[in-house]
KEDO-794172 format. One record per residue (C-alpha): residue number from 1; residue in three letters; x, y, z. Coordinates in nm, 3 decimals, decimal comma, m for minus. Layout:
// KEDO-794172
<seq NUM&type ALA&X X&Y Y&Z Z>;
...
This chain:
// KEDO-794172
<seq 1&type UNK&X 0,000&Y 0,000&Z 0,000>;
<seq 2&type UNK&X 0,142&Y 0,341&Z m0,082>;
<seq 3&type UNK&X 0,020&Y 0,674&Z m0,014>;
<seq 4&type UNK&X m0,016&Y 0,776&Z m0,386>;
<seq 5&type UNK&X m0,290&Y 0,533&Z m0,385>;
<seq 6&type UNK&X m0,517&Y 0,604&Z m0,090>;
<seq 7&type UNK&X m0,453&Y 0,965&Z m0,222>;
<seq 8&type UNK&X m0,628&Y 0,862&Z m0,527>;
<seq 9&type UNK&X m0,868&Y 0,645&Z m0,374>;
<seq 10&type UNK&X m0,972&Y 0,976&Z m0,134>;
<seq 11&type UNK&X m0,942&Y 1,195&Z m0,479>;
<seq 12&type UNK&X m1,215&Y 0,976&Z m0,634>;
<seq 13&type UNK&X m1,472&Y 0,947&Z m0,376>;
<seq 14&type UNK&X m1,472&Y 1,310&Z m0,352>;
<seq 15&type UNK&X m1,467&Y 1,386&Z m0,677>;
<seq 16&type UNK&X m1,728&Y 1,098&Z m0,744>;
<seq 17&type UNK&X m1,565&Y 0,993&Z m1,074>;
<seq 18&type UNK&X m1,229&Y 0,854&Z m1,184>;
<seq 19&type UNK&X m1,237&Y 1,121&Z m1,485>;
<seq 20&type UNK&X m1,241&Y 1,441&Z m1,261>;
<seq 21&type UNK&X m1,039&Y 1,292&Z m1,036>;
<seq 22&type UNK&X m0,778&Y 1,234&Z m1,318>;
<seq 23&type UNK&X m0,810&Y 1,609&Z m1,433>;
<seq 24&type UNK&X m0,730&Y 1,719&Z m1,019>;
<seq 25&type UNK&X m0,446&Y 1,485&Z m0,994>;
<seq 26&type UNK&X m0,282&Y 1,569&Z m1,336>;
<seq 27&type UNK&X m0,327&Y 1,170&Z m1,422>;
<seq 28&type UNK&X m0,449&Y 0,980&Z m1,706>;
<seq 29&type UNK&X m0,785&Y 0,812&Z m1,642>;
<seq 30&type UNK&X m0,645&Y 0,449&Z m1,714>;
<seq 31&type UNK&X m0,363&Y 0,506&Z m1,485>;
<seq 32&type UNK&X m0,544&Y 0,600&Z m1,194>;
<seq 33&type UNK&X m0,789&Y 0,347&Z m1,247>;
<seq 34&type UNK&X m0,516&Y 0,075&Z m1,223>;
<seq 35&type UNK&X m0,379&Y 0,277&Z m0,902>;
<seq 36&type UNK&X m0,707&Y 0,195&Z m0,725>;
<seq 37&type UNK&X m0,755&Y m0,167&Z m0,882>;
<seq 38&type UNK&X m0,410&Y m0,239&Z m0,737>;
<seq 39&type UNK&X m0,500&Y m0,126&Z m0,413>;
<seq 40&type UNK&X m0,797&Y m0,304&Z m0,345>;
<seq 41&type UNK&X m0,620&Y m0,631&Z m0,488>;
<seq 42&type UNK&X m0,372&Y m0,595&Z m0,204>;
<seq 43&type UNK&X m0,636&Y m0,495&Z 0,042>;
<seq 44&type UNK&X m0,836&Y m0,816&Z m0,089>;
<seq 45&type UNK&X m1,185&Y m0,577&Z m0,110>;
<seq 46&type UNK&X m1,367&Y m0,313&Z m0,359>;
<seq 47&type UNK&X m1,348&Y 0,009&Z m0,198>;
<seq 48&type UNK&X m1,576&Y 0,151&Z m0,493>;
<seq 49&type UNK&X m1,876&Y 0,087&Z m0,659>;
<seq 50&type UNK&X m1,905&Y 0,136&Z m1,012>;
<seq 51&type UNK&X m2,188&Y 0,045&Z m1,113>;
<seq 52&type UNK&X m2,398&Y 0,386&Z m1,112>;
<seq 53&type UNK&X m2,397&Y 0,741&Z m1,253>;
<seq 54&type UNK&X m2,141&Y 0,824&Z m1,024>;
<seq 55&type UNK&X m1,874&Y 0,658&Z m0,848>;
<seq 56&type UNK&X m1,936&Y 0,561&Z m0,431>;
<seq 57&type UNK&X m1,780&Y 0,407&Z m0,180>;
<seq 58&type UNK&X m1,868&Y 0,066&Z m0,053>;
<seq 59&type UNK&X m1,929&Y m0,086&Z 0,242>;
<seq 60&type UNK&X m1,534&Y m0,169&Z 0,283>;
<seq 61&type UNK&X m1,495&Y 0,221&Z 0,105>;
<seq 62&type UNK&X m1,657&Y 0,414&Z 0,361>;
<seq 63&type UNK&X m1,518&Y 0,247&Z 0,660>;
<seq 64&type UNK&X m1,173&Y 0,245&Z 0,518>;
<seq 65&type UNK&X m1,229&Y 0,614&Z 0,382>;
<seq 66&type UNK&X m1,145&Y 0,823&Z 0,737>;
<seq 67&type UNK&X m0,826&Y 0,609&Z 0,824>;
<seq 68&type UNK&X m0,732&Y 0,679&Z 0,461>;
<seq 69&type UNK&X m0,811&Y 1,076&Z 0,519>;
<seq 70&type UNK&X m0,598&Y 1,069&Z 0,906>;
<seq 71&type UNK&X m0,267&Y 0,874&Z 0,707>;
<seq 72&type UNK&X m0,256&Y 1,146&Z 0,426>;
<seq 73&type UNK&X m0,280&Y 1,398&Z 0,710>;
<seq 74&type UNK&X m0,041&Y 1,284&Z 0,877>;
<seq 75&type UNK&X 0,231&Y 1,257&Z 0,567>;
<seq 76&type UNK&X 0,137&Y 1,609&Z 0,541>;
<seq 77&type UNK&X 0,189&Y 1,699&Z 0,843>;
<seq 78&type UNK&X 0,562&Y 1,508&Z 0,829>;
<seq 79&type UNK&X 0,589&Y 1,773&Z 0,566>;
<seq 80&type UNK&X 0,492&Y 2,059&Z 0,740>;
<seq 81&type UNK&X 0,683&Y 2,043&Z 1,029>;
<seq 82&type UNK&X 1,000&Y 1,986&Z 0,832>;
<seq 83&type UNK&X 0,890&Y 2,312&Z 0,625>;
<seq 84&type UNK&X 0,867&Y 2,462&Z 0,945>;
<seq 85&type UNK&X 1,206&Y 2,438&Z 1,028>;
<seq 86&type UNK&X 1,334&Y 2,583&Z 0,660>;
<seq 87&type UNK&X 1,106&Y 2,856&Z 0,678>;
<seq 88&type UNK&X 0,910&Y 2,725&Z 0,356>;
<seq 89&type UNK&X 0,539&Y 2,714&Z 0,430>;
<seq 90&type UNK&X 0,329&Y 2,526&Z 0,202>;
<seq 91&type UNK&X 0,010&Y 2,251&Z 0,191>;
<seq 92&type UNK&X m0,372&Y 2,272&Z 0,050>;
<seq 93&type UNK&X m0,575&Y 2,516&Z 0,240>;
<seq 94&type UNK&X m0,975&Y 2,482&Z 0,177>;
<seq 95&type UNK&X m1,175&Y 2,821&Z 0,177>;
<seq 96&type UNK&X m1,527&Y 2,842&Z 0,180>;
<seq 97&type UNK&X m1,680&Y 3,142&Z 0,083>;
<seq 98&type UNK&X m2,114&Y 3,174&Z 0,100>;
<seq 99&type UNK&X m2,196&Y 3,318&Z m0,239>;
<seq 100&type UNK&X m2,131&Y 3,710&Z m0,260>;
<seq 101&type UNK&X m2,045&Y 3,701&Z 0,075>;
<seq 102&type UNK&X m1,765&Y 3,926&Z m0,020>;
<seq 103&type UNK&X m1,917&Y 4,204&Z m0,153>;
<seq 104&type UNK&X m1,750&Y 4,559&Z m0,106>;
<seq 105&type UNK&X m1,594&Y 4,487&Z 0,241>;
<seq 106&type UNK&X m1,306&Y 4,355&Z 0,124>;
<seq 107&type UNK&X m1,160&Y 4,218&Z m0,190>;
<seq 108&type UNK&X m1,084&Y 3,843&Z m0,128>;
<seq 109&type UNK&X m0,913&Y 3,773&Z m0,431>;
<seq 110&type UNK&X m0,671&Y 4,104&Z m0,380>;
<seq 111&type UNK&X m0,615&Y 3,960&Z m0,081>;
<seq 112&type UNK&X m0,540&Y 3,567&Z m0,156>;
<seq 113&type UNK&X m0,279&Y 3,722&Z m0,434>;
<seq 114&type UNK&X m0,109&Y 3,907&Z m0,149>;
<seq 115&type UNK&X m0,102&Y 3,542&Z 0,038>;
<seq 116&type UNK&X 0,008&Y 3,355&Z m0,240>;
<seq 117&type UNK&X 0,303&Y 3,596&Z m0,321>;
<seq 118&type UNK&X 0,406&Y 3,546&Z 0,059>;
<seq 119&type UNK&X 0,391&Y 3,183&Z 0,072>;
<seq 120&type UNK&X 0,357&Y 3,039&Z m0,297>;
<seq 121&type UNK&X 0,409&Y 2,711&Z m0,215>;
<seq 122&type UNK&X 0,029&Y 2,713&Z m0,025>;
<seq 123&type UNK&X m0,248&Y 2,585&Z m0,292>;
<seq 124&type UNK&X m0,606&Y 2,772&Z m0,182>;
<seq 125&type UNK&X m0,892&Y 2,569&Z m0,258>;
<seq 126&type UNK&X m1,199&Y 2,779&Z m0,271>;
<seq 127&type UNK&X m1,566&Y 2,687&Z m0,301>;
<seq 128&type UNK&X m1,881&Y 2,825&Z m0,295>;
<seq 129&type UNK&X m2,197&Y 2,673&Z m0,157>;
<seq 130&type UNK&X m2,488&Y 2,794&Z 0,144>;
<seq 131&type UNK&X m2,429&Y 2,862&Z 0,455>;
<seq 132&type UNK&X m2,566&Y 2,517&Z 0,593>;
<seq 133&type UNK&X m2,386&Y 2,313&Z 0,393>;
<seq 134&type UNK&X m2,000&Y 2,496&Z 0,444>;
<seq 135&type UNK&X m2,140&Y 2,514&Z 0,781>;
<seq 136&type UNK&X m2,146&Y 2,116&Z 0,799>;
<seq 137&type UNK&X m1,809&Y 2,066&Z 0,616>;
<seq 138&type UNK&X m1,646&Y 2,330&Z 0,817>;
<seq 139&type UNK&X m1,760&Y 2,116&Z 1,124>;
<seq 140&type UNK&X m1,663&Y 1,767&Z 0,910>;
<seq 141&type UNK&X m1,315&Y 1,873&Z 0,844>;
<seq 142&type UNK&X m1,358&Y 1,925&Z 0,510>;
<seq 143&type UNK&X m1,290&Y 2,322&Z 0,520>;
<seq 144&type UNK&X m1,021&Y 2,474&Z 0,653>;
<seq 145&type UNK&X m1,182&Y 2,827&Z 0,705>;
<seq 146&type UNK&X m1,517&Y 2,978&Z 0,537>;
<seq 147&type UNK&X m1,701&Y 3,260&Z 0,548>;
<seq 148&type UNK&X m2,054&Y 3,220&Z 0,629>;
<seq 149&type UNK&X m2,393&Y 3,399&Z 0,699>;
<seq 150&type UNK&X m2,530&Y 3,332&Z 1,052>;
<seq 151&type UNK&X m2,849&Y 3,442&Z 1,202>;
<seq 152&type UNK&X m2,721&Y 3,374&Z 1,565>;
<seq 153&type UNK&X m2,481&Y 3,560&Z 1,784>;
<seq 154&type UNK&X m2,287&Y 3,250&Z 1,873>;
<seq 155&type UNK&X m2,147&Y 3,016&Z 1,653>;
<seq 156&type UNK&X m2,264&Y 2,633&Z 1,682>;
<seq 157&type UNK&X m2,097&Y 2,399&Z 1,890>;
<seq 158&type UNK&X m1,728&Y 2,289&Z 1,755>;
<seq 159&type UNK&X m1,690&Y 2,617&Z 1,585>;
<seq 160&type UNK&X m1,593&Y 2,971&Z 1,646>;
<seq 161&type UNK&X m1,637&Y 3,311&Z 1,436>;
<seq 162&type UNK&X m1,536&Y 3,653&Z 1,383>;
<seq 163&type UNK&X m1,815&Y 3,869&Z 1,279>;
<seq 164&type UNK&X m1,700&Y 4,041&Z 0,917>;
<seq 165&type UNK&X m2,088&Y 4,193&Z 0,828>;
<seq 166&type UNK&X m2,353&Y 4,272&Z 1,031>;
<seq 167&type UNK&X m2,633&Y 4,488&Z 0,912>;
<seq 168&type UNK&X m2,999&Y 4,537&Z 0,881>;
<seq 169&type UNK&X m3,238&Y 4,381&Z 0,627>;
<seq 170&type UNK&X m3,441&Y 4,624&Z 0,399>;
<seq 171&type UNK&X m3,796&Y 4,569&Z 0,191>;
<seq 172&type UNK&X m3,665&Y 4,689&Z m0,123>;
<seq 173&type UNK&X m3,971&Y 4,760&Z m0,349>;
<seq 174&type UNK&X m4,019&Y 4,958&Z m0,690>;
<seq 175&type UNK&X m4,134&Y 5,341&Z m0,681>;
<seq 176&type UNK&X m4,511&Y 5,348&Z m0,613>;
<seq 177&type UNK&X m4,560&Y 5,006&Z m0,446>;
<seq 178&type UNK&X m4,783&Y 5,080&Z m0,141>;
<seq 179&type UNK&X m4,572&Y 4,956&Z 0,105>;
<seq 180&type UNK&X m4,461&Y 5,265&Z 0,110>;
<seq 181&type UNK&X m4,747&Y 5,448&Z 0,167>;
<seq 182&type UNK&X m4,749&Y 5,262&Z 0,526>;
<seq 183&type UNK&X m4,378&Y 5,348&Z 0,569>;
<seq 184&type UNK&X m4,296&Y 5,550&Z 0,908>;
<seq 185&type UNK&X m3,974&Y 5,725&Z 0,905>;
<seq 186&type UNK&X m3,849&Y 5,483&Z 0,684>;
<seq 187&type UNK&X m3,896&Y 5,199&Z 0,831>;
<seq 188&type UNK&X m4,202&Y 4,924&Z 0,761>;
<seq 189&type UNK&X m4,292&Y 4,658&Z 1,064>;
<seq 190&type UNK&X m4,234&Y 4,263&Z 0,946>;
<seq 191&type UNK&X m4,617&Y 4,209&Z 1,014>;
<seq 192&type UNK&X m4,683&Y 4,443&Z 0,689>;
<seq 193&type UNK&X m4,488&Y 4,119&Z 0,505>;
<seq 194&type UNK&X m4,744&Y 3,897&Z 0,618>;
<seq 195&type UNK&X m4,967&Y 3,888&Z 0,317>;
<seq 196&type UNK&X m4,722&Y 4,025&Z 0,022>;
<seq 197&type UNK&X m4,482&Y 3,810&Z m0,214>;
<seq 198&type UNK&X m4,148&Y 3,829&Z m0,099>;
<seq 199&type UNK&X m3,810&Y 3,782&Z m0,311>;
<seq 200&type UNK&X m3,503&Y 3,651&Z m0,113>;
<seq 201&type UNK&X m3,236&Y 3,444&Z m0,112>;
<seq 202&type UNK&X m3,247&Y 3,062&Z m0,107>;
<seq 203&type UNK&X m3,281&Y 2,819&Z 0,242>;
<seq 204&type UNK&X m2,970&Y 2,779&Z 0,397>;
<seq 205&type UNK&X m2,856&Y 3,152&Z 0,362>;
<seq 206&type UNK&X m2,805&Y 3,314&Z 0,683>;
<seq 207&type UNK&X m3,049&Y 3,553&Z 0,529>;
<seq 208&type UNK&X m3,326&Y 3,337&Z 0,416>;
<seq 209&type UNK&X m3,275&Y 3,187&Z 0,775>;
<seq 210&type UNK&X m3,325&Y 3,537&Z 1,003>;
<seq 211&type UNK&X m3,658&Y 3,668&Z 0,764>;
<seq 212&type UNK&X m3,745&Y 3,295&Z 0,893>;
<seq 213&type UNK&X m3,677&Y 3,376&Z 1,216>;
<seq 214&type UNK&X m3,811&Y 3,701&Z 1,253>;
<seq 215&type UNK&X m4,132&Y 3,593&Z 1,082>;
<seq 216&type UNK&X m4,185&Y 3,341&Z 1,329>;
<seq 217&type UNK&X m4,174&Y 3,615&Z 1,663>;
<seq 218&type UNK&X m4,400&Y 3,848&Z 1,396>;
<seq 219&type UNK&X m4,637&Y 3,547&Z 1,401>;
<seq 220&type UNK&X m4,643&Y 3,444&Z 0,989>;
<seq 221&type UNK&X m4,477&Y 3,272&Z 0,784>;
<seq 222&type UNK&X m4,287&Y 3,425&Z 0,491>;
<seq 223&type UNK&X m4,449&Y 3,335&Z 0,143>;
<seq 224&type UNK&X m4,162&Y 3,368&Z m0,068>;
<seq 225&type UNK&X m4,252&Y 3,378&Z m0,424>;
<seq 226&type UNK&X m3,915&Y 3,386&Z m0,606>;
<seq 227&type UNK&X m3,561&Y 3,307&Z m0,505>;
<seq 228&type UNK&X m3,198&Y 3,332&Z m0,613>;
<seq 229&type UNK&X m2,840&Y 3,329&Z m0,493>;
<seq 230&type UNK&X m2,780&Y 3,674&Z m0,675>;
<seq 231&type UNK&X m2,853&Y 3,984&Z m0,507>;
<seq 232&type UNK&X m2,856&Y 4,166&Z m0,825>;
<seq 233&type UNK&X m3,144&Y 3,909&Z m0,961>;
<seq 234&type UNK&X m3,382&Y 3,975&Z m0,659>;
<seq 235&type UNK&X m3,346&Y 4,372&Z m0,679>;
<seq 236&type UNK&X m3,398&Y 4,280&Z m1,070>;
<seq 237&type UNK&X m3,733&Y 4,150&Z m0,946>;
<seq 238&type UNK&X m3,853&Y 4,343&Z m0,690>;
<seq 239&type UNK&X m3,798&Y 4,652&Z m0,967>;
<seq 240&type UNK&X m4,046&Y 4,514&Z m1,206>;
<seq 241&type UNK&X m4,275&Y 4,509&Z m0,926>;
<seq 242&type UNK&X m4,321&Y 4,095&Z m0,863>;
<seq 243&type UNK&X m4,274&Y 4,146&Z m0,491>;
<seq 244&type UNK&X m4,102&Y 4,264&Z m0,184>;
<seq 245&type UNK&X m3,699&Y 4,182&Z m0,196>;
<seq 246&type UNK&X m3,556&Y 4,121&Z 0,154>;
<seq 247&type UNK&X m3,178&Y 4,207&Z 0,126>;
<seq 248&type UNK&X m2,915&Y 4,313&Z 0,359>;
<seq 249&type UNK&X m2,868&Y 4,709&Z 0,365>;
<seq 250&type UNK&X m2,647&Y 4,852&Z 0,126>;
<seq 251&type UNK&X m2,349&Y 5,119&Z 0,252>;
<seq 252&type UNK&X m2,266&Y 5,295&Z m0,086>;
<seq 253&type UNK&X m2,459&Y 5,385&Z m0,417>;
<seq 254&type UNK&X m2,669&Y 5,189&Z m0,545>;
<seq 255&type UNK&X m2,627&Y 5,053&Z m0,862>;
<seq 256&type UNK&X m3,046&Y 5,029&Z m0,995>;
<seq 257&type UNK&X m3,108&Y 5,418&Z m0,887>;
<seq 258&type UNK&X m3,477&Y 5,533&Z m0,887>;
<seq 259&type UNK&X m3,572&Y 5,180&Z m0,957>;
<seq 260&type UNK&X m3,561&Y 5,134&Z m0,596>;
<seq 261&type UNK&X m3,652&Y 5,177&Z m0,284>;
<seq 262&type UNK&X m3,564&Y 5,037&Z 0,049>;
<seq 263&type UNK&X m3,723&Y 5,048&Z 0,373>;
<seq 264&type UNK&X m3,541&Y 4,936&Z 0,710>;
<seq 265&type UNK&X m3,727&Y 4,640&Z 0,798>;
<seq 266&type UNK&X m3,804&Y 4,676&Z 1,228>;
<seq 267&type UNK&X m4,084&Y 4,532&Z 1,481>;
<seq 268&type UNK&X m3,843&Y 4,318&Z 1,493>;
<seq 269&type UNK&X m3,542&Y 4,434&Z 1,351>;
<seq 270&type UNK&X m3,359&Y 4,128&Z 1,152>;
<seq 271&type UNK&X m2,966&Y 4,156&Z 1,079>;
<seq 272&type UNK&X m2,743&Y 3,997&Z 0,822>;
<seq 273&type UNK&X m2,473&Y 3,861&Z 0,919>;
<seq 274&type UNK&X m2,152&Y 3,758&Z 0,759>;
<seq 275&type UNK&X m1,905&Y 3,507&Z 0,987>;
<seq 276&type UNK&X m1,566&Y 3,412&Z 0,930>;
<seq 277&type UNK&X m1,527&Y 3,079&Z 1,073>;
<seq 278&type UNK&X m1,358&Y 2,816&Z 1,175>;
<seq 279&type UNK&X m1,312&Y 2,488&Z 1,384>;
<seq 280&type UNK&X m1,293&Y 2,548&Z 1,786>;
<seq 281&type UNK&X m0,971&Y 2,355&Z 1,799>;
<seq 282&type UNK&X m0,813&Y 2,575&Z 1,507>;
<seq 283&type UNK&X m0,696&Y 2,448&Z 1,145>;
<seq 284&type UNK&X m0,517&Y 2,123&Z 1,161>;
<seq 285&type UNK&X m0,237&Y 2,257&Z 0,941>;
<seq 286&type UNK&X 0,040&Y 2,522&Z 0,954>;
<seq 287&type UNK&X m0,114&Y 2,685&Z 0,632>;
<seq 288&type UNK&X m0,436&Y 2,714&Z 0,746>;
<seq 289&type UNK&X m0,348&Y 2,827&Z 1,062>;
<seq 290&type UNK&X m0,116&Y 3,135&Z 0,889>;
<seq 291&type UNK&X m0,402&Y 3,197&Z 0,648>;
<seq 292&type UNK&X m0,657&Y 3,237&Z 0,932>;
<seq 293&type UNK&X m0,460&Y 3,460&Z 1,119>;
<seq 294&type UNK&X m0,358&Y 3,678&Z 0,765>;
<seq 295&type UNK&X m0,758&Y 3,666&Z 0,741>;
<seq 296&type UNK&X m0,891&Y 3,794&Z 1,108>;
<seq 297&type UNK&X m0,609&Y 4,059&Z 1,152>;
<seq 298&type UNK&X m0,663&Y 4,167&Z 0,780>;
<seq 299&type UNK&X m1,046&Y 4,110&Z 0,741>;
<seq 300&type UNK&X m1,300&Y 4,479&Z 0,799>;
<seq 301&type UNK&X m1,500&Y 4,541&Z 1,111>;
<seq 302&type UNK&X m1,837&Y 4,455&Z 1,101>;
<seq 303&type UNK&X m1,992&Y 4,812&Z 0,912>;
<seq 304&type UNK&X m2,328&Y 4,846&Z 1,067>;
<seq 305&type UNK&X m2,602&Y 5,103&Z 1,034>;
<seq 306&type UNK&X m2,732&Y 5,305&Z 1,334>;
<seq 307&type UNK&X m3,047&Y 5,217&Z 1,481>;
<seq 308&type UNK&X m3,298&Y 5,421&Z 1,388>;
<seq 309&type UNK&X m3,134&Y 5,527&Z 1,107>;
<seq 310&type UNK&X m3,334&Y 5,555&Z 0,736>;
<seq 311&type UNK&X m3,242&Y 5,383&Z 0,466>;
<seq 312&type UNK&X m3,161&Y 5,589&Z 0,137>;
<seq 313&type UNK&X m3,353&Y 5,429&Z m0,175>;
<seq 314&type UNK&X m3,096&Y 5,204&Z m0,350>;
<seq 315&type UNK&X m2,986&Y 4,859&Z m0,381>;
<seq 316&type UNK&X m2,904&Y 4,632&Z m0,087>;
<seq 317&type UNK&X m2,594&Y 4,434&Z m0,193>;
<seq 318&type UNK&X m2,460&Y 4,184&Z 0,103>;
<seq 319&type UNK&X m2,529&Y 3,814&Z 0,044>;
<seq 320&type UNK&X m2,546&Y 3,604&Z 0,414>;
């Protein structure tokens, strides 16, 4: 048994397919196929099935798979702490980032190009998914670091955070709907929500997750009508008048003008909230560990807005 295979062998299950596997391990298909066929000859078992769509573990696969996952950790680690001594940092990092989580507050890829010309031996792995979901692999092991939305003040159990975004959620409507007739001070109460179509972003957004929330202590359920991970595409909808878009408040100008306009959402007050998190325990490797620091020394304050304060028309931009 060698660690080139059960690299492959972990390669394949999480790619679910020997040809994307190939393509991340630089390998010809047939190659790596007689990598894993090897392996399981000397281990006497099939660690995959191939009989479907995509590729799985079996039985043997799955049980075999986290022992697999610890021994290339380990080699790595080897690694790691010889790097250590040389000065040379290096290793996979996994980011997570919740989709235009980013926004204006800071310019992540700016500021991975600054990290890679520090330490260009240090691969950054980045993906995209919802909040639950990086949420779950942050908590599996399989992230390093993400950044999240959150609708709670603490982070779950196993985990820890540094707020990056936290700010009110507007009604953003088109001129002349008449929810803003019923408007006071700029500000409309959740109840007024109760009966009209809303346009937000998709379950498992930290978003979606405190209109939930705050519907619940209003006493209604949300009935939201459309949904989509792009900001842009809800303010797109809410303009042509097919509902009431709940987004996080914008801080700068808004790029749909007089096609908009936004009342602070209060009675109660929901936030957004943008996390970046990571295990309680800390990153497992030296890389992670350096980026995470590079991150919550380098990362913005939360921006809020007062309370109290009115909203300008314009177009909310913060995904959570």
């Amino acid at each position: 048994m060698e660690l080139r295979q059960l690299r492959y062998f972990v390669s394949v299950v999480d790619e679910g397919g020997f040809t994307r596997a190939a393509t991340r391990l630089h390998l010809a298909q047939p190659g790596l196929s007689a990598q894993i066929r090897q392996l399981e000859r000397e281990l006497g078992q099939p660690l995959l099935d191939r009989s479907g769509r995509s590729v799985t573990p079996t039985e043997v696969g799955r049980a075999v798979l986290p022992f697999a996952r610890a021994a290339l950790a380990a080699a790595d680690a080897v690694r790691e702490t010889v790097d250590a001594y040389t000065g040379l940092l290096r290793g996979r990092v996994t980011l997570g980032l919740v989709s235009g989580a980013t926004g204006h507050a800071f310019d992540i890829a700016a500021f991975l190009a600054d990290f890679h010309a520090d330490h260009p031996s240090v691969e950054v792995a980045l993906t995209e998914d919802s909040t639950e979901r990086m949420q779950a692999a942050l908590l599996a092991g399989e992230l390093d670091i993400a950044l999240l939305g959150t609708a709670e003040d603490a982070p779950p159990p196993g985990a820890a955070f540094q707020l990056v975004i936290d700010v009110p959620l507007v009604a953003a409507v088109a001129p002349g709907d008449p929810l803003l007739a019923r408007a006071r001070g700029g500000s409309v109460p959740l109840a007024e929500l109760r009966e009209r179509p809303l346009i937000s972003l998709p379950r498992g957004t930290g978003v979606r997750a405190a209109l939930e929330r705050g519907g619940a202590r209003a006493g209604f359920r949300p009935r939201v009508t459309f949904e989509a991970a792009a900001p842009q595409v809800l303010a797109q909808l809410a303009a042509r008048g097919l509902g009431v878009a709940v987004l996080p408040a914008g801080e700068d100008g808004p790029p749909f003008g007089a096609r908009l306009r936004t009342l602070r959402i209060v009675e109660p007050e929901i936030r957004a909230r943008v996390a970046l998190a990571w295990r309680a325990e800390g990153p497992s490797s030296p890389a992670a560990r350096v980026l995470l620091d590079r991150l919550r020394s380098g990362l913005p304050k939360p921006p809020s807005v007062p309370s109290g304060a009115a909203d300008e028309p314009g177009m909310p931009h913060r995904t959570v």
